[in-house]
PyMOL commands that place a pseudoatom at each C-alpha (Angstrom):
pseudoatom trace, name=CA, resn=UNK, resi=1, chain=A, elem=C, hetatm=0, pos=[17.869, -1.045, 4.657]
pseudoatom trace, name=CA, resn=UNK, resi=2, chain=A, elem=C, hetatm=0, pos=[15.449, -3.662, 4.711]
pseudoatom trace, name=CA, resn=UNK, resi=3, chain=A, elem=C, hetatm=0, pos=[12.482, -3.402, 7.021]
pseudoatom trace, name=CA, resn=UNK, resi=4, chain=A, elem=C, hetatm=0, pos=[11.694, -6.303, 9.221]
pseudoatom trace, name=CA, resn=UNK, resi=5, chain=A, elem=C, hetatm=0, pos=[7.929, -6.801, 8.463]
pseudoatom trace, name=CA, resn=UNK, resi=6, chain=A, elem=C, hetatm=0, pos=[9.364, -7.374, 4.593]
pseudoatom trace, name=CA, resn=UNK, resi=7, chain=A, elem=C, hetatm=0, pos=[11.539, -10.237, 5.770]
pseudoatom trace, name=CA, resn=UNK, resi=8, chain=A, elem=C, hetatm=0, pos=[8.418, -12.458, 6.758]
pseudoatom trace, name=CA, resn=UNK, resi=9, chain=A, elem=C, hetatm=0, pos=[5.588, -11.186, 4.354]
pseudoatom trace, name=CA, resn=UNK, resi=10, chain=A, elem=C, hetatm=0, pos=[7.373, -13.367, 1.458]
pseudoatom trace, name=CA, resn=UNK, resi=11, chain=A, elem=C, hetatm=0, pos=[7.288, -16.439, -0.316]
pseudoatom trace, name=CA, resn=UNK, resi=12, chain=A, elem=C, hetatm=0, pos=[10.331, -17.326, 1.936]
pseudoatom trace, name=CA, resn=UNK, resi=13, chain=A, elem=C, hetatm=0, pos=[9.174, -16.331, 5.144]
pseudoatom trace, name=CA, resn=UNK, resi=14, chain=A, elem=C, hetatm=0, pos=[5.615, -17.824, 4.277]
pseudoatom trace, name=CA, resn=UNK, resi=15, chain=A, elem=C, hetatm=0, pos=[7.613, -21.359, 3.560]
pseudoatom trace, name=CA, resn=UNK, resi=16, chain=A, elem=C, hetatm=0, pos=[9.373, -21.356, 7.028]
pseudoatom trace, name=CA, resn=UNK, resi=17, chain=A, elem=C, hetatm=0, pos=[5.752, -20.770, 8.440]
pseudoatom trace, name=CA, resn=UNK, resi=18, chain=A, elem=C, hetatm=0, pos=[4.097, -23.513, 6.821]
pseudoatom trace, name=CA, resn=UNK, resi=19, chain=A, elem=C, hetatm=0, pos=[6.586, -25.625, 7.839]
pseudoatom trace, name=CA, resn=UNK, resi=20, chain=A, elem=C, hetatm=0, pos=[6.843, -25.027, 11.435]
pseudoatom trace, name=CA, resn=UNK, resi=21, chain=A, elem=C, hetatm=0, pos=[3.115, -25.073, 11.465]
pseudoatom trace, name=CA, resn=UNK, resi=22, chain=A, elem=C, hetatm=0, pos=[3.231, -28.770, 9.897]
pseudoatom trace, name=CA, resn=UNK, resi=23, chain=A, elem=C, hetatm=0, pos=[5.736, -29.829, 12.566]
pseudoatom trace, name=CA, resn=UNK, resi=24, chain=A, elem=C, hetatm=0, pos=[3.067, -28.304, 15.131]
pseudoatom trace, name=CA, resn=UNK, resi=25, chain=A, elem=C, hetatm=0, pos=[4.788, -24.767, 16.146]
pseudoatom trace, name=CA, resn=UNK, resi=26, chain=A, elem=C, hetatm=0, pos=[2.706, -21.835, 15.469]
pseudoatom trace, name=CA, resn=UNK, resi=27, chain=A, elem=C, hetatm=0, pos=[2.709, -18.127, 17.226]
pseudoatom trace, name=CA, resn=UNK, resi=28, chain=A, elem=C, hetatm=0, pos=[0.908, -15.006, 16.358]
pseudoatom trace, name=CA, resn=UNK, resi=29, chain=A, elem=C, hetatm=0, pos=[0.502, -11.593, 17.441]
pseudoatom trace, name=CA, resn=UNK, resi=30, chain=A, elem=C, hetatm=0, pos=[-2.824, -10.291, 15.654]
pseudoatom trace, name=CA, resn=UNK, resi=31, chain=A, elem=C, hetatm=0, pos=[-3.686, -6.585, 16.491]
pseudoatom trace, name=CA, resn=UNK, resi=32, chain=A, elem=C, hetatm=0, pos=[-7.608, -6.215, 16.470]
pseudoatom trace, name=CA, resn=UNK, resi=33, chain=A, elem=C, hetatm=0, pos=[-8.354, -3.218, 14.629]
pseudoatom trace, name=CA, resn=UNK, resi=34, chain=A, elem=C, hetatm=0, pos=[-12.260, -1.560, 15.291]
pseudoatom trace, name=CA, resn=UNK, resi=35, chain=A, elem=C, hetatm=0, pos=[-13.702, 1.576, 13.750]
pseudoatom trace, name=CA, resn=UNK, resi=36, chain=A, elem=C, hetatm=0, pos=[-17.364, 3.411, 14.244]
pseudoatom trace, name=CA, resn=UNK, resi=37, chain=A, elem=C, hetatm=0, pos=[-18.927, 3.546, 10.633]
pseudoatom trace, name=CA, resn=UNK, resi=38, chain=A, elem=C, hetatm=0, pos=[-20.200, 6.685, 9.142]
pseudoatom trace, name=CA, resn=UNK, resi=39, chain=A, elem=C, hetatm=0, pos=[-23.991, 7.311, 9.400]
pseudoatom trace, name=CA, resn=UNK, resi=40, chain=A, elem=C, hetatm=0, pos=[-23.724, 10.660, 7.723]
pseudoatom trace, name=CA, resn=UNK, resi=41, chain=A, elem=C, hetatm=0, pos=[-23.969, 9.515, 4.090]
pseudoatom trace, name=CA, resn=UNK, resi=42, chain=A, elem=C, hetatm=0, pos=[-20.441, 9.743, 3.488]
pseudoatom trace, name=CA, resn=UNK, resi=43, chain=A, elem=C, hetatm=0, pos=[-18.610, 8.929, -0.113]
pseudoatom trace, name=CA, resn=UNK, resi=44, chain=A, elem=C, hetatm=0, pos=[-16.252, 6.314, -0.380]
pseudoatom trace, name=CA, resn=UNK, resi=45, chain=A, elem=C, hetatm=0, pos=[-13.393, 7.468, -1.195]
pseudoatom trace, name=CA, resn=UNK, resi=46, chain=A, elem=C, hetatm=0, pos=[-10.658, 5.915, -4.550]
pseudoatom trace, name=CA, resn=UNK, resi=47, chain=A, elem=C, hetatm=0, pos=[-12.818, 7.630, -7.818]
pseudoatom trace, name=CA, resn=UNK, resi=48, chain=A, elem=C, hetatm=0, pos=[-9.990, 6.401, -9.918]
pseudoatom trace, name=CA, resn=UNK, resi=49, chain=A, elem=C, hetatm=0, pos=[-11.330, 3.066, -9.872]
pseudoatom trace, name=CA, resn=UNK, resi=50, chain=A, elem=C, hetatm=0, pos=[-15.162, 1.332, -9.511]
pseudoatom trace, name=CA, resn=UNK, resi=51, chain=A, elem=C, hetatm=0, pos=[-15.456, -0.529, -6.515]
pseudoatom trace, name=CA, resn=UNK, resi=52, chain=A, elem=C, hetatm=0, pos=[-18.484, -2.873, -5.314]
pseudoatom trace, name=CA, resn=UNK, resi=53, chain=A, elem=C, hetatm=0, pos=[-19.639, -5.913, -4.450]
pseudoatom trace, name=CA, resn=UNK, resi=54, chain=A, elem=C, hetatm=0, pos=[-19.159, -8.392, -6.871]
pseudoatom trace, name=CA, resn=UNK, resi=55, chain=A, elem=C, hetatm=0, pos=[-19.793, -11.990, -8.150]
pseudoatom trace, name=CA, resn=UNK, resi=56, chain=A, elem=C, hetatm=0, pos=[-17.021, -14.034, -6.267]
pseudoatom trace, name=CA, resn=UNK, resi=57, chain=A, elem=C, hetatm=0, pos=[-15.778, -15.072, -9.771]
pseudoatom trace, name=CA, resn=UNK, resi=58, chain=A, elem=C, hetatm=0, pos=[-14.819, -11.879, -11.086]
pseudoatom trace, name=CA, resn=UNK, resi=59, chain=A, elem=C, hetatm=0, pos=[-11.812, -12.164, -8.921]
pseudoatom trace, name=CA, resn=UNK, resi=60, chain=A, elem=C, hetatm=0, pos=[-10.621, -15.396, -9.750]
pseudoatom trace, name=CA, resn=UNK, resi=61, chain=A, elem=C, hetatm=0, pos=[-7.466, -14.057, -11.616]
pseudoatom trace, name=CA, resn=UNK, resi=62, chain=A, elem=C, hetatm=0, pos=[-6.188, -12.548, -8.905]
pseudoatom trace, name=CA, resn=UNK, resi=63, chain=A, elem=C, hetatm=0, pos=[-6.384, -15.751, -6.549]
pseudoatom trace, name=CA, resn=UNK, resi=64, chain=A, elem=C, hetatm=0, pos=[-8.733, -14.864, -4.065]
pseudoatom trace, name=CA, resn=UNK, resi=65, chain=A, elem=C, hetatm=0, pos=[-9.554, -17.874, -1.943]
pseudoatom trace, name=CA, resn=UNK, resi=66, chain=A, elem=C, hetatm=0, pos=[-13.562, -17.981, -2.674]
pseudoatom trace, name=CA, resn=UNK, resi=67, chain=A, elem=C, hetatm=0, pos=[-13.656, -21.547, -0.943]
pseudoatom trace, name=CA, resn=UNK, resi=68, chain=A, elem=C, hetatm=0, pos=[-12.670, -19.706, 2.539]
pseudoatom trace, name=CA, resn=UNK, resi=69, chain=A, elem=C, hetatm=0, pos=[-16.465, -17.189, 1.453]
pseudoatom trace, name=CA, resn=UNK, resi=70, chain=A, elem=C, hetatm=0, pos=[-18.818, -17.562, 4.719]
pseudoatom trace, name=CA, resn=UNK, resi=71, chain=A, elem=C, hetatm=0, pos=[-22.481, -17.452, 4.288]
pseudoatom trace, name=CA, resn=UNK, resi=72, chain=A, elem=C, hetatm=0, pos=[-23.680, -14.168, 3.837]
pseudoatom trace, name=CA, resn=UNK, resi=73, chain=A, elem=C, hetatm=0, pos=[-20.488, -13.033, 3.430]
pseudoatom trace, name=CA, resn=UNK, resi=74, chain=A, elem=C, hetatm=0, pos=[-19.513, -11.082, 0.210]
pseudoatom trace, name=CA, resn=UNK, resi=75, chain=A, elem=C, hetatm=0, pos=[-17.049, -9.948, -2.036]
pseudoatom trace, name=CA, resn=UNK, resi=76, chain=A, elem=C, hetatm=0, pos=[-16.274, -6.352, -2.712]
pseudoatom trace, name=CA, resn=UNK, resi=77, chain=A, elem=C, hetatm=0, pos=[-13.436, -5.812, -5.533]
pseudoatom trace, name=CA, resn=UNK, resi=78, chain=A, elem=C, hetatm=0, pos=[-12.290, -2.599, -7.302]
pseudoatom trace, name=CA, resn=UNK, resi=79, chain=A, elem=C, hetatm=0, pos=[-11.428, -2.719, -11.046]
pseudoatom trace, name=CA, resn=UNK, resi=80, chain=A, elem=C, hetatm=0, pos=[-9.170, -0.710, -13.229]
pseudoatom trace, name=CA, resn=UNK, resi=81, chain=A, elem=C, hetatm=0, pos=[-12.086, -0.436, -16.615]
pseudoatom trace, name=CA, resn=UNK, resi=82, chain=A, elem=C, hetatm=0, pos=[-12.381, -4.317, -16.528]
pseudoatom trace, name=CA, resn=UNK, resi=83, chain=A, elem=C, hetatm=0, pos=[-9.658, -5.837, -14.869]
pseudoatom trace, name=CA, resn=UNK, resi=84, chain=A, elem=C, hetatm=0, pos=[-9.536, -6.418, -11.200]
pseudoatom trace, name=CA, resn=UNK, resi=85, chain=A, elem=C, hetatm=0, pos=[-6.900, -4.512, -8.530]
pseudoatom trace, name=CA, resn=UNK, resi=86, chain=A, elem=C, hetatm=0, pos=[-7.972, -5.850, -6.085]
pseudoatom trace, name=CA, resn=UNK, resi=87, chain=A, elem=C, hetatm=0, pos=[-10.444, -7.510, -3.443]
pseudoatom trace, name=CA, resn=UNK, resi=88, chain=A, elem=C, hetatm=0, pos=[-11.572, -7.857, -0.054]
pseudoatom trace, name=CA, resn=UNK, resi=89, chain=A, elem=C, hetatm=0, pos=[-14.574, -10.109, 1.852]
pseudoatom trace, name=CA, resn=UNK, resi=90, chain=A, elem=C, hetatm=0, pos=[-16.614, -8.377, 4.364]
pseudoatom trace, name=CA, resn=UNK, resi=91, chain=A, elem=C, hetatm=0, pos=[-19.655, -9.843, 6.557]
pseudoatom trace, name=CA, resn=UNK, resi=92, chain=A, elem=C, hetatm=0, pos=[-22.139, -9.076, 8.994]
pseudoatom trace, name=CA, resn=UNK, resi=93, chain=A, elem=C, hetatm=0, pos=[-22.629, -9.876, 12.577]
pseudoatom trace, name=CA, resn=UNK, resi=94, chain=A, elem=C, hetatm=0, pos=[-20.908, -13.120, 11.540]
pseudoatom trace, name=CA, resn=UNK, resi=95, chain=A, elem=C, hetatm=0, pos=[-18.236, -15.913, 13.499]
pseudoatom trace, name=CA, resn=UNK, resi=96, chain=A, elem=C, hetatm=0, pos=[-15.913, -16.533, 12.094]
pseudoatom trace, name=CA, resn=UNK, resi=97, chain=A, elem=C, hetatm=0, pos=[-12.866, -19.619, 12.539]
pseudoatom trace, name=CA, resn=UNK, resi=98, chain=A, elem=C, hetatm=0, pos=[-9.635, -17.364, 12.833]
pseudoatom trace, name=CA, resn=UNK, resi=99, chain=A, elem=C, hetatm=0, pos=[-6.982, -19.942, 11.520]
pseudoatom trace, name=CA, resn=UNK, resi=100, chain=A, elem=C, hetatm=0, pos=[-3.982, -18.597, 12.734]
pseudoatom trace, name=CA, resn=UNK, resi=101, chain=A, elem=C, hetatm=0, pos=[-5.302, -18.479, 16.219]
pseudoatom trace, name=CA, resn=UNK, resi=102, chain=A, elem=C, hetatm=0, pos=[-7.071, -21.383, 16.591]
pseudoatom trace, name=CA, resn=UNK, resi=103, chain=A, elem=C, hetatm=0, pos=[-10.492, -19.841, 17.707]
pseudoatom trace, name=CA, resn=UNK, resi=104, chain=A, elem=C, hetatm=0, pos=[-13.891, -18.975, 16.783]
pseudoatom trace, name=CA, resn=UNK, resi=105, chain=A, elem=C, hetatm=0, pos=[-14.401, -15.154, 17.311]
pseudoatom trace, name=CA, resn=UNK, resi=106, chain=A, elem=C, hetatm=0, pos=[-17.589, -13.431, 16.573]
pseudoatom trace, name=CA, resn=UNK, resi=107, chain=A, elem=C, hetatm=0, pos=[-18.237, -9.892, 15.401]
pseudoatom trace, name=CA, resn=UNK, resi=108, chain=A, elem=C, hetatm=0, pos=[-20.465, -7.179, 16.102]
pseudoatom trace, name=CA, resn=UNK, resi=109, chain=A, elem=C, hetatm=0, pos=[-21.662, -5.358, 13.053]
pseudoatom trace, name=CA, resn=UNK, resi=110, chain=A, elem=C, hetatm=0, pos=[-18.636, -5.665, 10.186]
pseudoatom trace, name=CA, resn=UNK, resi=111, chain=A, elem=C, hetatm=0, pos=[-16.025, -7.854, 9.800]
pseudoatom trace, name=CA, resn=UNK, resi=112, chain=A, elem=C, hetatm=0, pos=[-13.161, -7.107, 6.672]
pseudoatom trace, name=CA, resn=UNK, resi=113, chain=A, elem=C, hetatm=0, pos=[-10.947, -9.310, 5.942]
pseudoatom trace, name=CA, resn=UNK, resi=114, chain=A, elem=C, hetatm=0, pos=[-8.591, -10.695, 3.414]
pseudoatom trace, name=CA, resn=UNK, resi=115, chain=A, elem=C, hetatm=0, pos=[-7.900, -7.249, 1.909]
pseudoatom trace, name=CA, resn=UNK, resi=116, chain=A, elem=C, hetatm=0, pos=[-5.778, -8.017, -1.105]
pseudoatom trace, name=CA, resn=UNK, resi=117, chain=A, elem=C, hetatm=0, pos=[-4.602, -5.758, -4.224]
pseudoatom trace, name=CA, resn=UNK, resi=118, chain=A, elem=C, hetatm=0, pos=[-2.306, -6.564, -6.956]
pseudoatom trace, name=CA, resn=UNK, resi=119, chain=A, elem=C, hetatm=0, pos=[1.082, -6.060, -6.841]
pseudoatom trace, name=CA, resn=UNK, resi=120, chain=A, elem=C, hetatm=0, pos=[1.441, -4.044, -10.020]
pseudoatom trace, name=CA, resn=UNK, resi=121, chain=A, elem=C, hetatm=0, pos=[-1.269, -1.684, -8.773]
pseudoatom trace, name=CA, resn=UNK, resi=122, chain=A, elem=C, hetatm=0, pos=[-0.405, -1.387, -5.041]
pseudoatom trace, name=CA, resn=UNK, resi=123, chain=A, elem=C, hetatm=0, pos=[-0.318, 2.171, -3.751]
pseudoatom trace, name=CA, resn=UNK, resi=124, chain=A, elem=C, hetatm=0, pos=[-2.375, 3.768, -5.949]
pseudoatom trace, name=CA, resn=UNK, resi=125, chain=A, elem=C, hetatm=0, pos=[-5.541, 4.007, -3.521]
pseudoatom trace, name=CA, resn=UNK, resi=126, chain=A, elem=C, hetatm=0, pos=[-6.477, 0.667, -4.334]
pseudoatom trace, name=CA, resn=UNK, resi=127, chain=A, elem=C, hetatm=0, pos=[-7.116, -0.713, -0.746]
pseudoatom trace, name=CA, resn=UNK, resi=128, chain=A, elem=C, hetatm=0, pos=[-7.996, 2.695, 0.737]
pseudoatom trace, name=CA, resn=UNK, resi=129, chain=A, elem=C, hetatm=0, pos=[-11.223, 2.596, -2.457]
pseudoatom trace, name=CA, resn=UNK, resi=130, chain=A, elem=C, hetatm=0, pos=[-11.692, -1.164, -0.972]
pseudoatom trace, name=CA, resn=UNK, resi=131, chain=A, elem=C, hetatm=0, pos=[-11.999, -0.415, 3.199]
pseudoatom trace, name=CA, resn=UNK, resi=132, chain=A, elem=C, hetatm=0, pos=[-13.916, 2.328, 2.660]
pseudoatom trace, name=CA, resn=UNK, resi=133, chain=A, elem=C, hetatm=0, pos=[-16.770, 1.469, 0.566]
pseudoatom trace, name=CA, resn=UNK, resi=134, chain=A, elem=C, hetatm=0, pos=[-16.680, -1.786, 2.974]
pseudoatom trace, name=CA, resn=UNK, resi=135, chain=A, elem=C, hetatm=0, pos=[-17.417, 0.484, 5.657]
pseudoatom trace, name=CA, resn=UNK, resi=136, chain=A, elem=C, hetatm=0, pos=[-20.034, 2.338, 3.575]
pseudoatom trace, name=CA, resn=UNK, resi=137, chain=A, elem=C, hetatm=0, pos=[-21.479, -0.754, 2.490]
pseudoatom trace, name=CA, resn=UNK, resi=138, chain=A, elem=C, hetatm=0, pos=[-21.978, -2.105, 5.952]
pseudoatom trace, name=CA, resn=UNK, resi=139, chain=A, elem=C, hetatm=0, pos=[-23.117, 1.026, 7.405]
pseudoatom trace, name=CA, resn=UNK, resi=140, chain=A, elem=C, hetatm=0, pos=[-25.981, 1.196, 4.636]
pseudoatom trace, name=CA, resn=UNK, resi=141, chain=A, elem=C, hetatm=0, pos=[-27.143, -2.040, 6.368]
pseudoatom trace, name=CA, resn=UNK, resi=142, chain=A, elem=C, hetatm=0, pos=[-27.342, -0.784, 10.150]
pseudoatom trace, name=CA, resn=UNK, resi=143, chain=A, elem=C, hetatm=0, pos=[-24.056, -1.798, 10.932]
pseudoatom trace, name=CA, resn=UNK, resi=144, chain=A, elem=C, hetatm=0, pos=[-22.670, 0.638, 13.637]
pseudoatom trace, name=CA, resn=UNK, resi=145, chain=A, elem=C, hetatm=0, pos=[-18.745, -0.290, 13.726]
pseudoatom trace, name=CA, resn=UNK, resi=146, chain=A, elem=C, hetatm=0, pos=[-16.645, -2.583, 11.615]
pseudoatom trace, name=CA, resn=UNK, resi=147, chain=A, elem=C, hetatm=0, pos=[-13.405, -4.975, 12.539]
pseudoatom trace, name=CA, resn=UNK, resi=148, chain=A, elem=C, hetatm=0, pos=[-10.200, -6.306, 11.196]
pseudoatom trace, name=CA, resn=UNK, resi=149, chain=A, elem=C, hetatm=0, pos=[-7.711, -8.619, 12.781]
pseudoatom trace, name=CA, resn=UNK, resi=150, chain=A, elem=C, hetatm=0, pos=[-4.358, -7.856, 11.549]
pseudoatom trace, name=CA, resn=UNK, resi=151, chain=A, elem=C, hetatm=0, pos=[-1.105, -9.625, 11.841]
pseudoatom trace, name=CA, resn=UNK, resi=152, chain=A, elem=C, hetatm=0, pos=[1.871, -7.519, 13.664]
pseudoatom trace, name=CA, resn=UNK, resi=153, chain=A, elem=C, hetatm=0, pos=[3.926, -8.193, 11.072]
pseudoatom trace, name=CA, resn=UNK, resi=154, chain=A, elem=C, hetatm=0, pos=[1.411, -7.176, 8.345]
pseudoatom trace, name=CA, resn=UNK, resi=155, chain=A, elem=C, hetatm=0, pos=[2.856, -3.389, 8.542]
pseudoatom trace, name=CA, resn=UNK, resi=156, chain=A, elem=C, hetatm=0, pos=[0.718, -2.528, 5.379]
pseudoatom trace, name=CA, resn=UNK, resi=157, chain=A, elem=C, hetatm=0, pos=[-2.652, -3.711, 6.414]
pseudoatom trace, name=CA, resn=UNK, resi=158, chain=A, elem=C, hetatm=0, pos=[-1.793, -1.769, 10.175]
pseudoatom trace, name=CA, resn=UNK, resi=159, chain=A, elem=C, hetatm=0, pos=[-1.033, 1.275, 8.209]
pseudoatom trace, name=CA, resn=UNK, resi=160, chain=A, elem=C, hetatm=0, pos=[-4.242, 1.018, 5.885]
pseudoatom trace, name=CA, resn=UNK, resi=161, chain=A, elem=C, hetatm=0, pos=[-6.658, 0.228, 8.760]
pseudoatom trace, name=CA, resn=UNK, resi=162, chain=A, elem=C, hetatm=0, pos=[-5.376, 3.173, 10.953]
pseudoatom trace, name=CA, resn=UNK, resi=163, chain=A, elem=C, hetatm=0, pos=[-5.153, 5.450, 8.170]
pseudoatom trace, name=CA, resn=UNK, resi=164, chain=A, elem=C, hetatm=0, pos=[-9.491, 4.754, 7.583]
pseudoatom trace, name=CA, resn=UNK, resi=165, chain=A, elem=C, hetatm=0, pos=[-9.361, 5.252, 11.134]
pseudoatom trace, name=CA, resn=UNK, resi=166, chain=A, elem=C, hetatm=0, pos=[-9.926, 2.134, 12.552]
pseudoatom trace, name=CA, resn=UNK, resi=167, chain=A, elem=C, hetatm=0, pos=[-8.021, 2.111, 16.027]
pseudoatom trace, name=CA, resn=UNK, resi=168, chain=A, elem=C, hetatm=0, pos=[-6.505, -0.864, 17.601]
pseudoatom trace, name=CA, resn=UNK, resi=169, chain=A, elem=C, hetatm=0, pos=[-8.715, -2.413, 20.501]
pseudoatom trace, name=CA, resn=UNK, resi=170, chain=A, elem=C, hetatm=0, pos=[-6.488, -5.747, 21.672]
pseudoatom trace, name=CA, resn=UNK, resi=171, chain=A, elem=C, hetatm=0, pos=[-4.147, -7.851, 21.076]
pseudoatom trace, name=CA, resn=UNK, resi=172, chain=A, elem=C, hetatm=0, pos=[-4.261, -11.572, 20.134]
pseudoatom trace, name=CA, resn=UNK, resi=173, chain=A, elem=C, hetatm=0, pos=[-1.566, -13.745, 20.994]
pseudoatom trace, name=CA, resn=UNK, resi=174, chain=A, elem=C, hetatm=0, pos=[-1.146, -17.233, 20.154]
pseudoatom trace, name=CA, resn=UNK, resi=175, chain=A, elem=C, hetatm=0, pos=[1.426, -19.917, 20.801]
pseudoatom trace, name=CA, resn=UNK, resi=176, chain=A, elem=C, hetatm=0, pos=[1.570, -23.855, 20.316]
pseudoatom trace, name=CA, resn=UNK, resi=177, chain=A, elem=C, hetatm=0, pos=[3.944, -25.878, 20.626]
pseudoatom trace, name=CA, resn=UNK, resi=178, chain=A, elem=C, hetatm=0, pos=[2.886, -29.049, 19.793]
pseudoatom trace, name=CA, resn=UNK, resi=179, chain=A, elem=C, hetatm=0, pos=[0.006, -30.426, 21.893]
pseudoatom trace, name=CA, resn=UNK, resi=180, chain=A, elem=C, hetatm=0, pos=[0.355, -27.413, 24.040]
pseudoatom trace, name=CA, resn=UNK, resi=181, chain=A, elem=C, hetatm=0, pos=[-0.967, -23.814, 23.639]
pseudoatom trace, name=CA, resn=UNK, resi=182, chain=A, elem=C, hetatm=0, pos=[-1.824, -20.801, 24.700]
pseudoatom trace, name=CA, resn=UNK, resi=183, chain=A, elem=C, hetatm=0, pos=[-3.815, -17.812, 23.778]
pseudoatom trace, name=CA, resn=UNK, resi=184, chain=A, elem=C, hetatm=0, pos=[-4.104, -14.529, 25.374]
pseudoatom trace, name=CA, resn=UNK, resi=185, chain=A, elem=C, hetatm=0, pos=[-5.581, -11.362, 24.201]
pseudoatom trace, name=CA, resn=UNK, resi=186, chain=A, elem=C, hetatm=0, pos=[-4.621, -8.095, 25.918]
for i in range(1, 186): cmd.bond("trace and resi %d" % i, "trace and resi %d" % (i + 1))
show_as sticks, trace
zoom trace
């Protein structure tokens, strides 16, 4: 059977979205995930690949949006010997323009997002290696907890983020319809 979250996170689901949002209908349901950062000098975790921060470039192939980069923010990818599996961008004590609610939201200490591995090398540790030398890597600059906003329907991401033991904190909630909205976190 076919779970539900797979029916939306596609090239399908993604077109009906797009489309909706040009004809000014948009809702979302975003699940703010937070987690304390170790302090103890732990090891990130995902030795079968090398994972750091990187030139923005080096991920090009896989499509990672490097126009969307916010100052100071930076790039941390994990490779398979020289090819990249994967990315994510992670900043500090940064605001940030959350698209697909409409706002401006600020973050204390880290903020990860746009976690993305290739498809042929998805569940092989590739985002777990990626979240937590994040985490590392802001914690090695005084950063005492870390954040992700996560779509409800991203099942995935949810899973990833409470696996590194991020817990969720709120929920953001969205709706326009045309000229009118509404947002509510809870």
């Amino acid at each position: 059977m076919t779970k539900a979250w797979k029916l939306s996170r596609n090239r399908y689901g993604r077109a009906v979205y797009d489309r909706l949002q040009a004809l000014g209908v948009t809702a979302t349901l975003m699940t703010e995930y937070v987690a304390a950062l170790p302090t103890d000098g732990a090891t990130d975790r995902g030795a079968n690949h090398t994972v750091g921060v990187v030139d923005p470039e080096r991920v090009a192939s896989l499509g990672a949006p490097r126009s969307e980069l916010q100052p100071g923010e930076v790039v941390i990818a994990a490779f398979d010997g020289d090819e990249p599996a994967g990315y994510l961008f992670c900043s500090l004590d940064a605001t940030h323009t959350i698209d697909p609610l409409e706002r401006e939201r600020s973050f204390e200490g880290a903020y990860i997002r746009r976690v993305f591995v290739d498809p042929d090398r998805r569940n092989r540790g590739v985002a777990t290696a990626l979240v937590a030398h994040a985490c590392r890597w802001a914690s090695d600059r005084g950063a005492a907890r870390a954040t992700a906003l996560v779509a409800r329907d991203n099942v995935p991401s949810r899973r990833l983020f409470e696996r590194e033991g991020f817990e969720p904190a709120r929920t953001h909630g969205y709706i326009r319809l045309g000229r009118f909205s509404y947002y509510r976190t809870y």
